[in-house]
N, C-alpha and C positions, 0 to 999 in steps of 0.2 A: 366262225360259223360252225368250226367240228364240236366245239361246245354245248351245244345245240343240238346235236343228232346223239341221243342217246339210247335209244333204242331200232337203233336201225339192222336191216341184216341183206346179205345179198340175195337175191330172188334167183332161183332156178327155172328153168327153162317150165317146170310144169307151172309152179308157182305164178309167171306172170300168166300162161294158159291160162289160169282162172280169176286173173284180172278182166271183170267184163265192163267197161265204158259206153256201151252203149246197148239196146237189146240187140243187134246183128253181133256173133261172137264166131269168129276163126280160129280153130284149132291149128296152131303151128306145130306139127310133125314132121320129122325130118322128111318124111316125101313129098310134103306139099313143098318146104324151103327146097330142096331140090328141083323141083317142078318149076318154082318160080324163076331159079337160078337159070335154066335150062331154057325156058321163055326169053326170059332179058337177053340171052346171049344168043339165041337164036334172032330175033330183031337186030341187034346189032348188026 
């Protein structure tokens, strides 16, 4: 299968940012990932 991937490369954190799948788009900035992190463990 690695045969196969020949132009591949690893994405950065901005890079998938501007991966957009659908028209609703979420900027992941370290304060929101904090934000969220901070939510989950509060519910807990």
């Amino acid at each position: 299968m690695e045969t196969n991937l020949t132009s591949a490369k690893e994405l950065s954190a901005m890079d998938l940012n501007n991966i957009k799948l659908d028209i609703k788009h979420t900027v992941l900035t370290p304060q929101y990932l904090e934000n969220l992190i901070r939510d989950k463990d509060s519910e807990a």
